[in-house]
C-alpha positions as CSV (number, residue, x, y, z in Angstrom):
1,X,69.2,20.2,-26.4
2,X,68.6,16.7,-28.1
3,X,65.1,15.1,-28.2
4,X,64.3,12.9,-25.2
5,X,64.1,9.3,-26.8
6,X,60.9,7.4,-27.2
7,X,59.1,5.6,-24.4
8,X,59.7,2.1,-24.2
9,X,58.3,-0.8,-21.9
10,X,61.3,-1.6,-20.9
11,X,62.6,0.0,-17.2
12,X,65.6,2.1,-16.5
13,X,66.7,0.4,-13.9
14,X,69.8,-1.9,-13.1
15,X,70.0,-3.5,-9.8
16,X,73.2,-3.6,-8.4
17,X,74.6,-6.4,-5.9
18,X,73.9,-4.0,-3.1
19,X,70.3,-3.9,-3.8
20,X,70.4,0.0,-4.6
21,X,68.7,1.2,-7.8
22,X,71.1,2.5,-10.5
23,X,70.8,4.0,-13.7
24,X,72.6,2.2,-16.6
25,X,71.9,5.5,-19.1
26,X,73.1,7.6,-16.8
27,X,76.1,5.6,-14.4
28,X,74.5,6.8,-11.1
29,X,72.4,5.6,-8.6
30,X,69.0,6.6,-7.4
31,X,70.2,7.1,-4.1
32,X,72.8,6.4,-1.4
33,X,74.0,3.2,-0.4
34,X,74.6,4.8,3.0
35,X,71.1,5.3,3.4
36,X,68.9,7.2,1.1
37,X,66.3,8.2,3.3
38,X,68.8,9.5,6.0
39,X,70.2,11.0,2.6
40,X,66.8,12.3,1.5
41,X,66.2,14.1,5.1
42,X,69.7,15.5,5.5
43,X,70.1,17.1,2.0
44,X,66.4,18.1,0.5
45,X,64.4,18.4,4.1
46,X,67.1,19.6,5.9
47,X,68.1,21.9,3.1
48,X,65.1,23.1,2.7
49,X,64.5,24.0,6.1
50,X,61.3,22.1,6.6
51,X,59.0,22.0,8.6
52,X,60.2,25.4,9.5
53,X,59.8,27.3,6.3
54,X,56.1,25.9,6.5
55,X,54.9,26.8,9.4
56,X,51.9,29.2,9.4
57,X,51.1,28.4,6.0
58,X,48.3,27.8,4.2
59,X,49.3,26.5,1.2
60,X,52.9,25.7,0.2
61,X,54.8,24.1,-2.7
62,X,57.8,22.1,-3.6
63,X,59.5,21.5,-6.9
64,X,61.5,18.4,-7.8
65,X,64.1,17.7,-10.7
66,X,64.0,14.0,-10.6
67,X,61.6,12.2,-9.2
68,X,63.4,8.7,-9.2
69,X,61.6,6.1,-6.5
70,X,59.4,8.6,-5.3
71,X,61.8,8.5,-2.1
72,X,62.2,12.2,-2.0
73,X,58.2,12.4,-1.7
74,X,57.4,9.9,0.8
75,X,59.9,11.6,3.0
76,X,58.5,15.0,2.2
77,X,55.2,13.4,3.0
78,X,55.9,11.6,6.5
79,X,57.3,14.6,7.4
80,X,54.2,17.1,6.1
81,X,51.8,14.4,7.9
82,X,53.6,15.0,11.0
83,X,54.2,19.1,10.6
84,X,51.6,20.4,8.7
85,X,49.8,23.6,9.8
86,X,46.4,23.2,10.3
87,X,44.0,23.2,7.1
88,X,47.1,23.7,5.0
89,X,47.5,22.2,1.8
90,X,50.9,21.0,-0.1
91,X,51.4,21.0,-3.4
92,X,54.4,19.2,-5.2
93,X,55.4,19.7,-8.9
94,X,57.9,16.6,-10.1
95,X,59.9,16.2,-13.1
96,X,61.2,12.9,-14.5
97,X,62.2,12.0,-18.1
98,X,62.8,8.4,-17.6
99,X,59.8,6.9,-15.2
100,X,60.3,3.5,-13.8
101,X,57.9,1.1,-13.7
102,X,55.9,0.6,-10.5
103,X,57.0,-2.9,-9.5
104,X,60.7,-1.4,-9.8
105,X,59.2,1.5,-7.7
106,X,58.1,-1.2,-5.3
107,X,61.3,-3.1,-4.6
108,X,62.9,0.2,-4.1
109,X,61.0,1.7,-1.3
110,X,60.7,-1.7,0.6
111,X,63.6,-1.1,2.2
112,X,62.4,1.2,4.6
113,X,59.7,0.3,6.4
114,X,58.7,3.0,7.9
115,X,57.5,4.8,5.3
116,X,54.9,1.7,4.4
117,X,52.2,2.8,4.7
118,X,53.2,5.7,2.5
119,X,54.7,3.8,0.0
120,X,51.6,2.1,-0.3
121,X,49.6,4.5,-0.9
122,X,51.5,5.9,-3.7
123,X,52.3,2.8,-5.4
124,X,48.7,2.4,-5.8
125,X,48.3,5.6,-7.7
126,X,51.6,5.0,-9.2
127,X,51.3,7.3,-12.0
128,X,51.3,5.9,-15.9
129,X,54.3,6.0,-18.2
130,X,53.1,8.4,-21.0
131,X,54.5,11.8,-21.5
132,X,52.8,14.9,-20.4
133,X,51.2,15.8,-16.6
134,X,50.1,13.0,-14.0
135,X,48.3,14.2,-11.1
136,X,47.8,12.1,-8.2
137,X,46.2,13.3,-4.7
138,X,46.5,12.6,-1.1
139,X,43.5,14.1,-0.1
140,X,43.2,13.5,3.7
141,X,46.7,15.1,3.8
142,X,45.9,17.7,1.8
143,X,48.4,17.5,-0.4
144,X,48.4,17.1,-4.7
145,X,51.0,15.6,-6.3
146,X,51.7,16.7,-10.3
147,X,54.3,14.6,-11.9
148,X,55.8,16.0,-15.6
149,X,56.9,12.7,-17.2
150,X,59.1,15.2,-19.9
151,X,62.0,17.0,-20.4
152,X,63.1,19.3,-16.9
153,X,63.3,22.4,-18.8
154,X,60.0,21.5,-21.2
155,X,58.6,20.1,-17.9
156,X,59.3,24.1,-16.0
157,X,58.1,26.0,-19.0
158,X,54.8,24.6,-19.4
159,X,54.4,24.2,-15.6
160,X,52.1,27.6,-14.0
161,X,53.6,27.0,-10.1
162,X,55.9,29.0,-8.4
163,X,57.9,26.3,-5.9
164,X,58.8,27.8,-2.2
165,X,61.0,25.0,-2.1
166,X,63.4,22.9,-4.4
167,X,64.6,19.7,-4.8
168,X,67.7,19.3,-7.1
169,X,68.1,15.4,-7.7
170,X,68.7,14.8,-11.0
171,X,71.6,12.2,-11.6
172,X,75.3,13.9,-11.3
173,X,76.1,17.0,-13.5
174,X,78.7,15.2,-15.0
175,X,76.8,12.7,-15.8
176,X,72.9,14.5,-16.8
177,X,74.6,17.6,-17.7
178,X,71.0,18.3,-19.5
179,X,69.2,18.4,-16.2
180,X,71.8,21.1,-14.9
181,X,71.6,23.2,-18.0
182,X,71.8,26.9,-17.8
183,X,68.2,26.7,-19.5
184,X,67.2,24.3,-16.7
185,X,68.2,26.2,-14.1
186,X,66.7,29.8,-15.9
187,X,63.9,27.4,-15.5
188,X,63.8,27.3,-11.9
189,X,64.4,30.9,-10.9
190,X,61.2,31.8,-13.2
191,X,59.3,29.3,-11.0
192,X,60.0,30.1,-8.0
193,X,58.5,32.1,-5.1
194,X,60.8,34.8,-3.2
195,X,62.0,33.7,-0.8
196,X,62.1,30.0,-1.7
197,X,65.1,27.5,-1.0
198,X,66.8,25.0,-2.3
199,X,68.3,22.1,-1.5
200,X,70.7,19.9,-3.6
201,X,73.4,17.0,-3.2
202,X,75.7,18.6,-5.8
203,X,78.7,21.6,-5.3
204,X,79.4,21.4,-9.2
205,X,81.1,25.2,-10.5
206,X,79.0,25.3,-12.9
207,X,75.3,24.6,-11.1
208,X,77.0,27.0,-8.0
209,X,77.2,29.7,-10.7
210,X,74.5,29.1,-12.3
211,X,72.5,29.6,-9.3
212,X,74.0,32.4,-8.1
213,X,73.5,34.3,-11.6
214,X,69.8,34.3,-10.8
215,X,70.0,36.0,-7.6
216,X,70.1,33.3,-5.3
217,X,72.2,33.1,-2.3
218,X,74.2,29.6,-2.4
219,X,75.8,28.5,0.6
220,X,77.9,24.8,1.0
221,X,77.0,23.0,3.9
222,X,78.6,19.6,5.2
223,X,77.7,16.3,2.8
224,X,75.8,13.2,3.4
225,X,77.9,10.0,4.9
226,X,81.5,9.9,2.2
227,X,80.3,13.5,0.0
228,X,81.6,16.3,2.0
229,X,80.0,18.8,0.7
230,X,76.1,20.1,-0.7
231,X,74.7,23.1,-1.6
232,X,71.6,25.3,-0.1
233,X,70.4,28.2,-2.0
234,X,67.8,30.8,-1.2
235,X,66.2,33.5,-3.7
236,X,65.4,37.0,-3.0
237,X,62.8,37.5,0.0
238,X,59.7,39.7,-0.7
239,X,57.9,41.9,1.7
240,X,56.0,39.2,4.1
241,X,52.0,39.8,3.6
242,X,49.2,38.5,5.3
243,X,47.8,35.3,4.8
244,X,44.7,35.5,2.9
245,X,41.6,34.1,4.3
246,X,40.2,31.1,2.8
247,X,37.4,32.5,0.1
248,X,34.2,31.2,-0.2
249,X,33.1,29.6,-3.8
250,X,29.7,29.1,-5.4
251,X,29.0,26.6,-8.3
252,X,26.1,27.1,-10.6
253,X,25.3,23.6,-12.1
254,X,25.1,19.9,-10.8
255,X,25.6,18.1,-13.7
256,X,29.1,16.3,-14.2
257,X,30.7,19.8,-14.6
258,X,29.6,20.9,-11.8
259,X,30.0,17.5,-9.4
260,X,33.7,17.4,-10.7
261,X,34.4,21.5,-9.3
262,X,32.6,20.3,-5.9
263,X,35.1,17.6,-5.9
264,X,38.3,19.3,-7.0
265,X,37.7,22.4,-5.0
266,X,37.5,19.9,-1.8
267,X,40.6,18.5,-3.0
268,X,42.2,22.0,-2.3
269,X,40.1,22.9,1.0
270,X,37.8,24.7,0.1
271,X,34.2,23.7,0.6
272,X,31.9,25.1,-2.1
273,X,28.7,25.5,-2.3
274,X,26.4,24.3,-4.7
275,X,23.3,26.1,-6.5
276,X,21.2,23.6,-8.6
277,X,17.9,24.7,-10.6
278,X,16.9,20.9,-10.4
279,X,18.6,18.6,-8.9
280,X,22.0,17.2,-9.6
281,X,22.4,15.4,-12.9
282,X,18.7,16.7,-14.4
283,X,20.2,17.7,-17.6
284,X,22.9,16.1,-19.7
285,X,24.2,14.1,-17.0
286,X,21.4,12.6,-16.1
287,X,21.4,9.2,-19.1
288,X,21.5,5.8,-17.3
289,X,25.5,4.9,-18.5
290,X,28.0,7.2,-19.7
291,X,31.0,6.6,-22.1
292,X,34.4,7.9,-20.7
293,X,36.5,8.3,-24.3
294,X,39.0,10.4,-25.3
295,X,38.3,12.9,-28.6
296,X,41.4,11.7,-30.9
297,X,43.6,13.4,-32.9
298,X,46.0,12.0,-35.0
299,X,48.7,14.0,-34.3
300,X,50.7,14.8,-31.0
301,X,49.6,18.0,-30.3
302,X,48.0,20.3,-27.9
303,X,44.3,18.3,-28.7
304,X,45.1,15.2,-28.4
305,X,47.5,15.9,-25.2
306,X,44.3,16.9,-23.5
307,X,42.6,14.1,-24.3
308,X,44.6,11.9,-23.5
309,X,45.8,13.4,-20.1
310,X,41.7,13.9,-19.3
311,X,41.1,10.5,-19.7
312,X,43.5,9.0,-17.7
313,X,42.6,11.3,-14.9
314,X,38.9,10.3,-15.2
315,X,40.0,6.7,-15.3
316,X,41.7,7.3,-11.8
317,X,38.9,9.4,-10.1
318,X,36.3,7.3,-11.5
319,X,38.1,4.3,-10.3
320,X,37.9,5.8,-6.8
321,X,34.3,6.8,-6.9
322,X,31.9,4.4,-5.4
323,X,30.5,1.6,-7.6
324,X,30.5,4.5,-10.5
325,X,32.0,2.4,-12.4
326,X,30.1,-0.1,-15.2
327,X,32.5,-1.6,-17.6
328,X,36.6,-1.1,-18.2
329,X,38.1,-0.7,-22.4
330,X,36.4,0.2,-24.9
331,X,36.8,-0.4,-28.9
332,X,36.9,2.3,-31.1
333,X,35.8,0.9,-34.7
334,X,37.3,2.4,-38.3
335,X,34.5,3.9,-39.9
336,X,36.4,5.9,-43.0
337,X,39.2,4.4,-45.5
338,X,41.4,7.3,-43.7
339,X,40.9,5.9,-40.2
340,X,43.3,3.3,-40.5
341,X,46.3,5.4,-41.4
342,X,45.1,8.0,-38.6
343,X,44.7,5.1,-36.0
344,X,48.3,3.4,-36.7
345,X,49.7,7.0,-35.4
346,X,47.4,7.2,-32.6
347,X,48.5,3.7,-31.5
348,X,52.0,5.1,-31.2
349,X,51.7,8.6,-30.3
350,X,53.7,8.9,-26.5
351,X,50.2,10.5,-25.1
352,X,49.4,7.1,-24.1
353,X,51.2,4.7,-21.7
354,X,52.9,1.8,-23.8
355,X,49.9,-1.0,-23.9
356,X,47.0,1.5,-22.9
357,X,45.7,1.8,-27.1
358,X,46.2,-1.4,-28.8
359,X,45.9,-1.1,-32.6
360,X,43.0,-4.2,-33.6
361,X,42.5,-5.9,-36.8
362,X,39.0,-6.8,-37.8
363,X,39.3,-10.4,-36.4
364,X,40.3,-9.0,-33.1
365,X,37.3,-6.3,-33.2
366,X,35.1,-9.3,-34.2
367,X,36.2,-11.5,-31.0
368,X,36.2,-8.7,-28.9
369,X,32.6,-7.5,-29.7
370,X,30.9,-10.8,-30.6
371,X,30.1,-10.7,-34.2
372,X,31.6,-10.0,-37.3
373,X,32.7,-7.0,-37.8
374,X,35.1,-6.0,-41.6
375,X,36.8,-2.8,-39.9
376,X,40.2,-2.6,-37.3
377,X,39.8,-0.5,-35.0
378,X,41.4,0.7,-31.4
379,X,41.3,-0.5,-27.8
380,X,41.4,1.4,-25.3
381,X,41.6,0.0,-22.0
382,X,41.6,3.6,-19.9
383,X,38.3,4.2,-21.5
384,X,35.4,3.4,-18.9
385,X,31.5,3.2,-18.6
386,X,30.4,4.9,-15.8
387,X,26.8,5.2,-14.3
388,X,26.4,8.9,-13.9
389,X,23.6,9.1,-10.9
390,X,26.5,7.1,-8.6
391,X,29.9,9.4,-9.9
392,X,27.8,12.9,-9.0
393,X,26.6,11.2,-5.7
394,X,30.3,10.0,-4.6
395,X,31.4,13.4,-5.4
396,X,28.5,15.9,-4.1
397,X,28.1,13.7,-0.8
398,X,29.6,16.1,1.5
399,X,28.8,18.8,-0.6
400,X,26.1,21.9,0.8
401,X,23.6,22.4,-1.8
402,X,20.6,24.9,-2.9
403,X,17.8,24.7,-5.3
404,X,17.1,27.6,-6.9
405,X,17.4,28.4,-10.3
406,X,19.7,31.9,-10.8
407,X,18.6,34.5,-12.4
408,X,21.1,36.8,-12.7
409,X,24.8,37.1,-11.4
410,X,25.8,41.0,-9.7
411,X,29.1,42.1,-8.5
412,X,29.2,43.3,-4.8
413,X,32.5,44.7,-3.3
414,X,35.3,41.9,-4.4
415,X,32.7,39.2,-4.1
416,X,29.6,38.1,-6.4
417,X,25.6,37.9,-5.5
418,X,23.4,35.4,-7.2
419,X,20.1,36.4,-7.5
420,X,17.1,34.6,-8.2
421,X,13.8,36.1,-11.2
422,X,12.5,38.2,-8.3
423,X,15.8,39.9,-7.9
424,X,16.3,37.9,-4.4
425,X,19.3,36.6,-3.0
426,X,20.1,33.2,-3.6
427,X,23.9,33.1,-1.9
428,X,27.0,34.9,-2.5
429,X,30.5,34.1,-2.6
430,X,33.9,35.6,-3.6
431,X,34.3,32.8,-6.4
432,X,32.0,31.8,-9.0
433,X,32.1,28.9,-11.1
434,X,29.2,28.7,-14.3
435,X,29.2,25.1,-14.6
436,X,25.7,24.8,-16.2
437,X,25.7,23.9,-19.8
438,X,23.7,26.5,-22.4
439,X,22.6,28.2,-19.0
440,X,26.1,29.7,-18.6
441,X,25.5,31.6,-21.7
442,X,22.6,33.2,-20.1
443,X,24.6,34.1,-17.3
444,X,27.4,35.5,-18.9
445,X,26.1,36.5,-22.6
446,X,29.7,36.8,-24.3
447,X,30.3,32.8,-24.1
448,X,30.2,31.3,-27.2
449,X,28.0,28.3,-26.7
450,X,25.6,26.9,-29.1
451,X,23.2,23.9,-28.1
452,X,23.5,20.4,-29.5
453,X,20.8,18.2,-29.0
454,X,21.1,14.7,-28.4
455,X,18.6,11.7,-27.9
456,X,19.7,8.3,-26.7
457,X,18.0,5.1,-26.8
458,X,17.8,2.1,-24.3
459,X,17.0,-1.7,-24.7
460,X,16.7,-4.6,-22.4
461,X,19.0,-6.3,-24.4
462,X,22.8,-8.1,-24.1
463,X,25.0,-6.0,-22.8
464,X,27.8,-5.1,-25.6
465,X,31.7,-4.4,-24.8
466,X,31.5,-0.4,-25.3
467,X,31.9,0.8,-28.4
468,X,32.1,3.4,-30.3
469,X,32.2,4.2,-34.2
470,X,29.6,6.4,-36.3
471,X,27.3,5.9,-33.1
472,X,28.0,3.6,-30.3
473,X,26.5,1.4,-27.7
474,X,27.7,1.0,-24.0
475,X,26.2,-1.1,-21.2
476,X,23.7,0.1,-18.2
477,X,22.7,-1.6,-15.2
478,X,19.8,-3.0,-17.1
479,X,20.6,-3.2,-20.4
480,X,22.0,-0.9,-23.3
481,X,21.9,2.4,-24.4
482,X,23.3,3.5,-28.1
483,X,22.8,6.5,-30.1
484,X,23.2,9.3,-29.7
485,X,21.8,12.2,-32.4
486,X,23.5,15.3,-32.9
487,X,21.0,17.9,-34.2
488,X,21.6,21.5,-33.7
489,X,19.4,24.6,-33.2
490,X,16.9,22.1,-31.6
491,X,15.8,22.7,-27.8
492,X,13.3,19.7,-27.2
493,X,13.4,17.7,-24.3
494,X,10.7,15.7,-26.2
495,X,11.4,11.5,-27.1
496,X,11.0,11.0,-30.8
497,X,10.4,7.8,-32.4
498,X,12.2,8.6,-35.2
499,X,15.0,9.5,-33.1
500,X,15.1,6.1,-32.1
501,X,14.9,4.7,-35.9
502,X,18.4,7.1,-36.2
503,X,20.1,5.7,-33.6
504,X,19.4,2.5,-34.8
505,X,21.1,3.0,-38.2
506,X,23.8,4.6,-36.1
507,X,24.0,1.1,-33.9
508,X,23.9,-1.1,-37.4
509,X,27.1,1.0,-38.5
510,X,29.2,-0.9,-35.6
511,X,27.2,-3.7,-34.0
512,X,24.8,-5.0,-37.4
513,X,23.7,-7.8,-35.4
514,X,22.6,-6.8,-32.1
515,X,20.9,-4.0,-34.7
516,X,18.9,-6.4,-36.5
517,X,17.3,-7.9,-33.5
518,X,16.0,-4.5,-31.8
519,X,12.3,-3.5,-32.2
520,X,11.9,0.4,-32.4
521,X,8.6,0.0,-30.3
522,X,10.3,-1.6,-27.4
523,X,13.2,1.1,-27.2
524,X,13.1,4.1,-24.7
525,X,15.1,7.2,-24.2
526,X,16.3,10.3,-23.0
527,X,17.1,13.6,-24.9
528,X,19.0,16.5,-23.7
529,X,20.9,19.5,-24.9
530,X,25.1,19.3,-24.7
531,X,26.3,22.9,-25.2
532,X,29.5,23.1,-27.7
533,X,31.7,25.8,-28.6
534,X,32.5,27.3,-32.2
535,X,35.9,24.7,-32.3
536,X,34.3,22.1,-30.1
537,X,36.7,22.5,-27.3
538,X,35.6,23.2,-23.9
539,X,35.8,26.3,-21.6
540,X,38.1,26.2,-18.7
541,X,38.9,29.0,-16.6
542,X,38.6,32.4,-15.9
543,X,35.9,34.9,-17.3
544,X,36.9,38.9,-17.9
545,X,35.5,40.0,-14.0
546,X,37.9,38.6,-11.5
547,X,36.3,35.9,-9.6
548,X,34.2,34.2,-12.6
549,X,34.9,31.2,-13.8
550,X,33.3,28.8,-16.3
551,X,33.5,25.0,-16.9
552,X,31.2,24.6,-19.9
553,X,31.3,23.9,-23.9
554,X,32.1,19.7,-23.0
555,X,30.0,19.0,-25.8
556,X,29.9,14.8,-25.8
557,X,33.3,14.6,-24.1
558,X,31.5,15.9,-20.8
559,X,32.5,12.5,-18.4
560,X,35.8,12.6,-20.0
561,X,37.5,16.2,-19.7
562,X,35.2,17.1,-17.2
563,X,37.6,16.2,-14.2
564,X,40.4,17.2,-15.2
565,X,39.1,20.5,-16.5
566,X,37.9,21.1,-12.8
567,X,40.7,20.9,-11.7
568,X,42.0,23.3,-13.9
569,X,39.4,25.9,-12.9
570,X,39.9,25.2,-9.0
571,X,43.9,25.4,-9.0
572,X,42.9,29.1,-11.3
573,X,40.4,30.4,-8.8
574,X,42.6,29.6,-5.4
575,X,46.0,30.4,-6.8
576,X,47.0,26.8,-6.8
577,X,49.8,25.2,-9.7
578,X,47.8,23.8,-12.8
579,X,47.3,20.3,-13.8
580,X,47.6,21.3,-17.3
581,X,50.7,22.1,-19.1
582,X,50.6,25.3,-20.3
583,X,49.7,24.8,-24.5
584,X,46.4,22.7,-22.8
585,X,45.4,25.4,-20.4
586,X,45.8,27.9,-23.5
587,X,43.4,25.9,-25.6
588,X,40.7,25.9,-23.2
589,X,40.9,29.2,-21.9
590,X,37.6,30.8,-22.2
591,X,39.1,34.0,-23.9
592,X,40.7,32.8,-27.0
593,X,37.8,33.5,-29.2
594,X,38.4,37.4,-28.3
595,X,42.0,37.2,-28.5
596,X,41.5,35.5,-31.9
597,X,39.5,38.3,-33.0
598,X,42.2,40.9,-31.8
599,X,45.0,39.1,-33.6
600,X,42.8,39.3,-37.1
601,X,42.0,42.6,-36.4
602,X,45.8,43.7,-35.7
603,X,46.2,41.4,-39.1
604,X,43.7,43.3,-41.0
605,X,45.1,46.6,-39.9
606,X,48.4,45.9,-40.6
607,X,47.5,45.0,-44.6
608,X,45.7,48.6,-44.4
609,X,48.5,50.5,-43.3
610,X,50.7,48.6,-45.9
611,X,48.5,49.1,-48.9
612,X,49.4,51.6,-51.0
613,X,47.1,55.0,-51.2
C-alpha cells in the first residue's frame, strides 16, 4: 500500500457540465446523476435497514468508507431526526483520504433543498483539512460525528468503534482498488458489531468475496436508476442482551478538567454530577485570560498529533462557548538557534490544516506584535485566548453541582461512594471521573503527579497580540497578564514580589518594550499549583478499579487538551467510539508508567536468565 500523498490547498474536485461532483484522481463521481440522495436512501439507508435496525436502541453507530459531500450523512441524519428512539444517541465514524474544501462541499449539497437546514449546520462545522481525527457534534440530536481525514485501513486500525452499520462508498473498485483492499475490508469485520449490516453500491467478485471470507452473509439486491445490481451484507448475530440502563457519573473537580467532562458527558446523555471543594475554577483555572496553544513537537508523531488534534477541538468548542472567547492567533517567537530548523518542519508537518501555522520572519513577528522583535517565529491562528470564569460557566450551566470537599473514594457493589473527613456520604455514582489536579493523587495514591507551581502577573496596560516564547503575555478583559513561573516542590498560594520581577524578565525575552515600561509595584497576580506527570503528558482514562477514571497531569496545556481529553474519558466510561486514534489514546492512558515498569522488568529478567552462571 503506497503512501497517501501530501495535503495540498488545492480541491479534488472537477465539476462536470451536469453540475455533479467528480473526481479527476480517481474518474468517478461523488454520486449519481440520477439523484444522489434518492441514491443515498436506496442503497446505504435502505441497505442498512434503517430506522428499523435502530429501533429500541440506545446508542447506535455507523461506519463510513468515503465520506465525499457529506451527502451520505445528512441523509443519515434527516432520517435519525425523524426515527430516533427516545434519549438515544448516534454515533458516526467517517473515513476520507481526499477532503474537499467546504465551499466545494457547499455547492454540492445545494442541490437538495431539503436537507438545508442540515447542510447548514454541517457546513458550519465543516471539519479542517489536516490529517488525523475531526470530531464535530450535533448535540440536540444526539448524535457525534468523528471524521478520519487518512488512509481507510490506517483510518479502521486506529479507530476503537465497533459500527452496527456500514456504509461502503468509496469510488469504484476498479478505480480505488486501495479502499477495497483485502486489508480494508479485514479492517471492517474487526470493527464491527454482530449483527451489523452493510450496505454498498458495488457487486465487484472481489469485494463479494472478500466479505463473505469474514463471515458475513452478502446478498445482491436490485441497483439504483441504470446499475442493476448492489450488495447488502450482514455479520454474525450475537445472543440479544438487555439494554443497559443509563449509569449515573460523578466528577471530582471544577476546574477546566472538570467543566470539559460535564460538557462532554452531556454530549453523550448522560448528565453528571459535579462535586466541587470550592467552587468552579478556584484553583488553576481560575487566572483572568487563558492561552489555548498547542505543546509542539517537531516531528509528526504521536505528541504532536495530540496537540494538534486538541487544539483544533478547543478552537471549535471554545468558539461555541458564550463570549469565552478573548482574542483569535497567537505568535509563537524563536527563542533557541535550533528553533528555526524545528519550526520550518512544524510549519509543514500535515497535523495542521494548510494556512493554520504560518512560518514568520522577524519583520513579520515585529509587525504583528508592535515592536521590534530579531527572532521568526510561528502563527498560529487556531490558537485562542479565552477567559476562563465564562468557558466553565457555558459549560457547567446545566450542570447539578455539590460543595464538598471528598475525603475518600469506597467501592460499593458495582458502583462508587464519595465520602466526605467525617466518613459521610457526599454522593455516589457508578462512574467516577478525578478531575481535580494534585487532589487526584490523594484520591487515588498510585498517580504519578507532581505539583508545579506557577505565579502570573497582570497590568493595566496595552493589550499585546498573544504570544508566547520563554514566557508570554496574552490579553484580559482589562489588561495583560504574562508570566508564568514554573517552580516545583512549592505549594504556596502566596503572591511574591519577586515572582513578579521573574515574570518580567520572562516578558523582556519576547515583548522588550512593553517590558521596559512595567513598574513591579503596580503589577498583581495569581499563583496556583498545575499538577504534571513524570513525561509531562496528561492522564486520560481509565484507573485499575472499573468505573474510575482520571482527567489530570495537564500541566500548562490544561485549556488546550483539556477538551478533547474529556472526551476521551467520557466515550471510555459509557462505551462510546474514541475521538482519539489509537497511538494518542495509548500515550495518555493513565497506566503506561506501570506497564513501562513491567516491560523493564521482563527486560531485566530476560538479561538474567541469558547471563552466563
Amino acid at each position: 500500500m503506497t503512501d497517501p500523498p501530501k495535503m495540498t490547498d488545492a480541491s479534488p474536485v472537477a465539476w462536470g457540465a451536469d453540475g455533479v461532483p467528480r473526481s479527476p484522481r480517481f474518474d468517478d463521481v461523488y454520486y449519481s446523476s440520477a439523484g444522489g440522495l434518492d441514491e443515498a436512501r436506496s442503497v446505504f439507508l435502505d441497505g442498512c435497514d434503517l430506522p428499523d435496525a435502530w429501533a429500541g436502541r440506545s446508542r447506535f453507530v455507523v461506519g463510513e468508507l468515503g465520506f465525499g459531500t457529506g451527502l451520505n450523512i445528512l441523509a443519515l441524519l434527516d432520517l435519525w431526526r425523524r426515527t430516533r428512539p427516545d434519549g438515544a444517541h448516534l454515533h458516526v465514524f467517517s473515513v476520507e483520504a481526499f477532503p474537499m474544501p467546504a465551499g466545494d462541499a457547499h455547492r454540492a449539497l445545494a442541490v437538495w433543498p431539503e436537507l438545508a437546514d442540515l447542510a447548514a449546520r454541517l457546513l458550519a462545522q465543516w471539519p479542517r483539512r489536516a490529517r488525523g481525527f475531526h470530531r464535530l457534534a450535533f448535540v440536540d440530536l444526539g448524535v457525534t460525528l468523528d471524521l478520519a481525514i487518512m488512509d481507510a485501513a490506517e483510518a479502521l486500525d486506529a479507530w476503537s468503534g465497533q459500527a452496527d452499520a456500514w456504509f461502503l462508498d468509496g469510488f469504484s473498485p476498479s478505480r480505488n482498488p486501495e479502499m477495497w483492499s483485502p486489508d480494508v475490508l479485514a479492517g471492517v469485520a474487526r470493527r464491527s458489531a454482530p449483527g451489523a449490516r452493510i450496505g454498498t453500491f458495488t457487486v465487484a467478485g472481489a469485494v463479494r468475496r472478500g466479505l463473505e471470507a469474514h463471515g458475513f452473509q452478502v446478498e445482491k439486491k436490485p441497483g439504483f436508476a441504470a446499475k442493476r445490481e448492489r450488495l447488502e451484507a450482514r455479520a454474525p448475530d450475537a445472543p440479544v442482551s438487555p439494554a443497559p440502563r443509563a449509569p449515573s457519573a460523578a466528577i471530582v473537580g471544577g476546574g477546566i478538567a472538570g467543566a470539559s467532562l460535564v460538557r462532554a458527558f452531556q454530549a453523550l446523555g448522560v448528565r453528571p454530577l459535579l462535586v466541587e471543594a470550592v467552587a468552579p475554577g478556584a484553583g488553576a483555572s481560575g487566572n483572568d485570560a487563558a492561552l489555548v496553544m498547542p505543546r509542539l513537537d517537531a516531528g509528526s508523531g504521536p505528541i504532536g498529533a495530540l496537540y494538534a488534534q486538541a487544539l483544533a477541538r478547543a478552537a471549535d468548542l471554545y468558539d461555541q462557548a458564550s463570549d469565552a472567547v478573548i482574542a483569535h492567533g497567537a505568535v509563537q517567537t524563536e527563542v533557541e538557534p535550533k528553533d528555526a530548523g524545528r519550526f520550518d518542519r512544524i510549519a509543514q508537518s500535515e497535523l495542521f490544516e494548510i494556512g493554520a501555522v504560518e512560518r514568520l520572519a522577524p519583520a513579520s513577528v515585529s509587525e504583528r506584535l508592535g515592536e521590534t522583535i530579531a527572532m521568526g517565529g510561528l502563527g498560529f491562528r487556531d490558537a485562542r485566548v479565552v477567559e476562563p470564569a465564562m468557558a466553565l460557566g457555558d459549560w457547567l450551566r446545566a450542570a447539578d453541582c455539590i460543595v464538598a470537599q471528598v475525603a475518600a473514594i469506597e467501592p460499593v457493589g458495582d458502583a462508587w461512594r464519595l465520602v466526605d473527613g467525617e466518613g459521610g456520604e457526599i454522593a455516589r455514582a457508578d462512574i467516577v471521573c478525578l478531575a481535580c489536579g494534585l487532589e487526584a493523587a490523594r484520591l487515588a495514591p498510585d498517580l504519578p503527579l507532581a505539583a508545579l507551581r506557577g505565579q502570573v502577573s497582570m497590568a493595566v496596560a496595552a493589550e499585546p497580540v498573544a504570544v508566547i516564547g520563554g514566557g508570554y503575555a496574552i490579553p484580559t478583559r482589562r489588561g495583560l497578564l504574562f508570566g508564568a513561573t514554573h517552580d516545583r516542590n512549592d505549594a504556596s498560594a502566596e503572591v511574591r514580589p519577586e515572582d513578579h520581577r521573574r515574570n518580567l524578565d520572562l516578558l523582556a525575552t519576547v515583548l522588550p518594550a512593553l517590558a521596559g515600561q512595567l513598574n513591579p509595584a503596580d503589577l498583581t497576580g495569581r499563583a496556583s499549583l498545575r499538577a504534571v506527570t513524570p513525561d509531562f503528558l496528561p492522564l486520560a482514562g481509565p484507573l485499575a478499579a472499573p468505573g474510575l477514571f482520571v482527567l489530570s497531569g495537564l500541566g500548562s496545556r490544561g485549556f488546550c487538551a483539556a477538551p478533547l481529553l474529556a472526551e476521551q474519558v467520557a466515550a471510555l466510561a459509557l462505551g462510546a467510539p474514541s475521538p482519539l486514534p489509537a497511538p494518542l489514546a495509548e500515550i495518555v492512558h493513565p497506566g503506561r508508567f506501570a506497564a513501562r515498569r513491567n516491560r523493564r522488568l521482563m527486560r531485566s529478567a530476560k538479561v538474567q536468565v541469558a547471563a552466563p552462571t
